[in-house]
Steps between C-alpha positions, in 0.01 A plus 500: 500500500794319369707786492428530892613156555832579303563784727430273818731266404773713409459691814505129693850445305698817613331430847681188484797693361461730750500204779836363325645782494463573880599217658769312630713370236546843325488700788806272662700608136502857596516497854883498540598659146658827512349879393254575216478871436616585843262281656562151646385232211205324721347893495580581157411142422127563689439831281554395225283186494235682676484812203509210267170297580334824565569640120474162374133477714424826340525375142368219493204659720433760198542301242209542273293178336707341180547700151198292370245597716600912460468490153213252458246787445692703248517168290133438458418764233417847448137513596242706635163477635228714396162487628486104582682407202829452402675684206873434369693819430730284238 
């Protein structure tokens, strides 16, 4: 559940990255600037930003749950259960 909530809020900050990114006072920087690539800046500009919150999206969207919780039933011990009870194989 927590980890759930982690992902929501990251995904809320690169939304609001995302809303930054696309608006006025950056746009304005690259609407008169010269060629990127070949292509004018403001399309190159667009592109670019665009690929990046969709990989950056991506990752945080598959990110599995923290180190601790992956390995927190490989730490509790070596045993087995056998018929109801519970033997160690130490």
């Amino acid at each position: 559940m927590l980890h759930r909530n982690l992902i929501g809020q990251r995904l809320l900050a690169l939304c609001l990255l995302g809303w930054l990114l696309f608006n006025y006072p950056l746009l304005a920087l690259f609407g008169g600037a010269g060629d990127w690539f070949g292509l004018p800046a403001i399309y190159a500009y667009l592109f670019i930003a665009w690929a990046l919150l969709i990989v950056l999206m991506a990752w945080v969207a598959e990110q599995r749950p923290d180190r601790q919780r992956r390995t927190a039933p490989a730490q509790r011990g070596h045993q087995a259960t056998v018929a109801g009870g519970s033997v160690s194989s130490d």
